[in-house]
N, C-alpha and C positions, 0 to 999 in steps of 0.2 A: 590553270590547266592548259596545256599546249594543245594546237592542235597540230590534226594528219594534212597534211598537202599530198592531195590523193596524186595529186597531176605533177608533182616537181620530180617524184623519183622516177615514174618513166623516161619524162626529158633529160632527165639528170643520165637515166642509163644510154640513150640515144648522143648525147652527146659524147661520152665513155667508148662509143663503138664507131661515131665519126672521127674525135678526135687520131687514135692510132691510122684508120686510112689514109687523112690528112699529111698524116705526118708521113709516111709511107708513102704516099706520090711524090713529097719533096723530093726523096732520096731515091727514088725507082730512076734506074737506067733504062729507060724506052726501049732501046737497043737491046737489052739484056732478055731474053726469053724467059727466063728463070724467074728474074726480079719483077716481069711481065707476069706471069704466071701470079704470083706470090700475088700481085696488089688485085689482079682481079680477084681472085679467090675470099681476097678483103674486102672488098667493095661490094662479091656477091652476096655475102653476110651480111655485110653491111644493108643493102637496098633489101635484101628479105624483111632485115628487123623494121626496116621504115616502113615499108608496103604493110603488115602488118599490121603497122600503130596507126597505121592510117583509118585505113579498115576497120577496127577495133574502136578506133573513136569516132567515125563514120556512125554506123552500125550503132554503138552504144553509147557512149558520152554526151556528141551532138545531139541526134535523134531522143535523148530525155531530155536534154536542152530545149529542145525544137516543141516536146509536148509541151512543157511549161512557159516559155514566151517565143509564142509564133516570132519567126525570119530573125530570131538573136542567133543561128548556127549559118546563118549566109553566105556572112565574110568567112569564117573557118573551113568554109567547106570549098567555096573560090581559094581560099590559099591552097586548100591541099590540092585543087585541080592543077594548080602553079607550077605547085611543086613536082605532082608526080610526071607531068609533063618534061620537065627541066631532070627527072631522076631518070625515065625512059631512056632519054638523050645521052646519056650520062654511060646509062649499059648497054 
């Protein structure tokens, strides 16, 4: 019997909606208004879906984590401070 990996398909979709911005700042002309345009508009979808998933697993993942073995959601919760600091910066 296989199982579900409840947590790989969100990361999996996350990485699906970072990968094209990624690739889309290589080629963005700074100077270009338009192309300027274009990647924010990628990037602001982009940090909506992360803020999100943050929250989402804040809120519910971690926190039944957290009821079942006290300080094992610690470290996930210090990286997501990390992160959303570093994604602020970002927009």
């Amino acid at each position: 019997m296989s199982t579900v990996e409840s947590f790989a398909e969100p990361h999996k979709g996350l990485r699906l909606a970072i990968s094209p911005f990624t690739e889309l700042a290589g080629y963005t002309d700074f100077g270009n208004p338009h192309q300027l345009t274009a990647l924010k508009q990628r990037g602001s979808e982009m940090f909506t879906l992360l803020k999100d998933h943050v929250q989402t697993e804040n809120d519910h993942t971690l926190a039944h984590l957290e009821e079942s073995a006290k300080g094992s959601s610690e470290h996930d919760r210090e990286d997501h401070q990390k992160l959303e600091a570093i994604q602020d910066q970002l927009e």
